[in-house]
C-alpha positions in Angstrom: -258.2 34.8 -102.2 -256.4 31.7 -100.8 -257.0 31.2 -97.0 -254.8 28.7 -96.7 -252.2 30.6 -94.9 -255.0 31.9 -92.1 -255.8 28.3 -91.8 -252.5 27.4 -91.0 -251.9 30.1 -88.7 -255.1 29.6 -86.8 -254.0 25.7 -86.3 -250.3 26.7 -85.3 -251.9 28.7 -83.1 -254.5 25.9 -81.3 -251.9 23.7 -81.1 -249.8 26.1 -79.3 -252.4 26.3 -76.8 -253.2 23.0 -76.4 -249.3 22.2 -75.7 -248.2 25.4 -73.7 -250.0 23.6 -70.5 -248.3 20.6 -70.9 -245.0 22.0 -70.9 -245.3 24.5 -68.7 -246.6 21.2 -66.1 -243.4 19.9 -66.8 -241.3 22.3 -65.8 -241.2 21.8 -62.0 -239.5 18.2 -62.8 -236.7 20.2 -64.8 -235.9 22.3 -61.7 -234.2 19.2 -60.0 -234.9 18.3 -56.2 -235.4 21.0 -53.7 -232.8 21.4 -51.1 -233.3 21.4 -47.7 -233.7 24.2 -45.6 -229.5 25.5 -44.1 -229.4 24.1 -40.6 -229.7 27.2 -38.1 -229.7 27.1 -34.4 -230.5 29.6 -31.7 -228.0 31.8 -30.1 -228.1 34.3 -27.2 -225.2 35.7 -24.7 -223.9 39.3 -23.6 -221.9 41.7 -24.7 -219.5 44.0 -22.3 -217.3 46.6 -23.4 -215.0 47.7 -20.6 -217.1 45.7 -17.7 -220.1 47.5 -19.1 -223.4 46.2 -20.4 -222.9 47.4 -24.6 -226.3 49.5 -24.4 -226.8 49.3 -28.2 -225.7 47.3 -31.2 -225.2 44.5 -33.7 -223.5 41.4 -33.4 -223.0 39.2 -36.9 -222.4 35.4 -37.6 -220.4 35.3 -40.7 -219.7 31.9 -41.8 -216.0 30.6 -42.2 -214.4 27.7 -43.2 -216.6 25.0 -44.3 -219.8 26.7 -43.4 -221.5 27.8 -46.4 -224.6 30.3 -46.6 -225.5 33.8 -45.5 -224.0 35.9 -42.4 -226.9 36.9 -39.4 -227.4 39.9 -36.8 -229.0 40.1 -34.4 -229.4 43.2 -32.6 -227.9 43.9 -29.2 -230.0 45.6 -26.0 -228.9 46.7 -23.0 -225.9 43.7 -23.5 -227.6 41.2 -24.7 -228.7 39.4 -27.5 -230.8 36.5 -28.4 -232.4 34.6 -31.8 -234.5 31.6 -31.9 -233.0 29.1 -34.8 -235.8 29.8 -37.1 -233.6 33.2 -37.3 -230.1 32.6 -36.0 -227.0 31.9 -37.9 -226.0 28.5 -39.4 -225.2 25.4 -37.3 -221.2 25.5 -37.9 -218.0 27.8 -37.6 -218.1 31.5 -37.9 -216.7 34.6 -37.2 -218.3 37.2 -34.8 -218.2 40.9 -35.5 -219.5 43.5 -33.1 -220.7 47.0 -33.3 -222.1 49.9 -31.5 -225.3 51.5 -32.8 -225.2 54.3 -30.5 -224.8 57.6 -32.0 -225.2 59.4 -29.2 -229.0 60.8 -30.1 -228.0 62.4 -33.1 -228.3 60.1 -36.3 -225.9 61.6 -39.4 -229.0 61.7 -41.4 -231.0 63.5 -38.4 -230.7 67.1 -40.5 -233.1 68.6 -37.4 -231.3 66.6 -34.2 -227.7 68.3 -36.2 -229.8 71.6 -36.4 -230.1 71.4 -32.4 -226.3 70.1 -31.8 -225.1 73.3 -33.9 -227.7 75.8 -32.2 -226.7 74.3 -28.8 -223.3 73.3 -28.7 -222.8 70.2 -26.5 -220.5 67.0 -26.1 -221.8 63.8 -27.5 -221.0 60.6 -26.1 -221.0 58.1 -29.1 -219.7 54.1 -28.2 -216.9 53.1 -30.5 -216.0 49.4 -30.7 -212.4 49.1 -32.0 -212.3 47.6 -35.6 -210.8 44.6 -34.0 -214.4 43.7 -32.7 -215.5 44.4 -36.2 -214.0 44.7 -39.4 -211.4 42.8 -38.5 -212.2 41.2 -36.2 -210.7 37.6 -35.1 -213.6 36.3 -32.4 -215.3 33.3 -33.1 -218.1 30.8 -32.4 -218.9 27.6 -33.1 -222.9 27.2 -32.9 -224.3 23.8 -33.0 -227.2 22.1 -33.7 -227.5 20.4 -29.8 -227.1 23.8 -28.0 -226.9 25.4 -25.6 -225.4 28.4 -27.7 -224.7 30.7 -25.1 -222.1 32.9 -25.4 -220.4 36.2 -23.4 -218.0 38.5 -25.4 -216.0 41.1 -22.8 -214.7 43.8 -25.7 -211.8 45.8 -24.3 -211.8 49.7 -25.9 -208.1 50.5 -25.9 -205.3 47.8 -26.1 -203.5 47.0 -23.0 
């Protein structure tokens, strides 16, 4: 039998060895240069619905306008929030949307707290922020870079 054919095989096979390194050492030039980390700053302020420390929530940065890059919460307690800039939103223009996390002490997905509610009938408080504080909502803040980024939101629940 010819083993030719083995021969060759066994050589494309070496030399496939022998070059997958070097290309694969390469490859981090092909990548082109890294960017730089998205400018963030800190924030912190205080949130009030009707004159009242908002006990539980969110509050999120979502970038407009000529920022670029993702949207951050940071979580509200007993009104008030605060992120150091390793964490908080980009340095530039965004829009600020607010919510309520209190569900009164019974989560939807709390099957044994709704087991109570139903064998105990009682009325839950639950805070609402109107959608203009959220979904559509029209605050903004401009953080930047120099600080400080302090910043006090007084929500209103029912329009005037």
């Amino acid at each position: 039998m010819n083993s030719k054919p083995l021969n060759y095989t066994v050589g494309t096979a070496a030399m496939q060895v022998a070059v997958l390194p070097a290309l694969l050492a390469l490859l981090p030039g092909c990548a082109g240069p890294q960017t730089e980390a998205l400018p963030r700053a800190g924030v912190r302020g205080t949130v009030t619905l009707d004159g009242a420390p908002l006990e539980e929530g969110i509050i999120r940065f979502v970038p407009i306008e000529e920022t670029r890059g993702p949207k951050t919460s940071v979580p509200i307690a007993e009104g008030r929030f605060e992120v150091d800039e390793e964490f908080g939103p980009l340095v530039g223009s965004h829009r600020v949307e607010i919510e309520s996390t209190d569900d009164g002490g019974y989560a939807a997905d709390d099957e044994q707290a709704l087991q109570r509610l139903l064998e105990n009938p009682q009325s839950i408080e639950v805070v609402t922020i109107p959608s203009e504080y959220n979904r559509r909502s029209k605050l903004r803040a401009d953080v930047t870079d120099e600080g400080p980024n302090e910043m006090t939101y007084q929500l209103v629940s029912q329009s005037n």
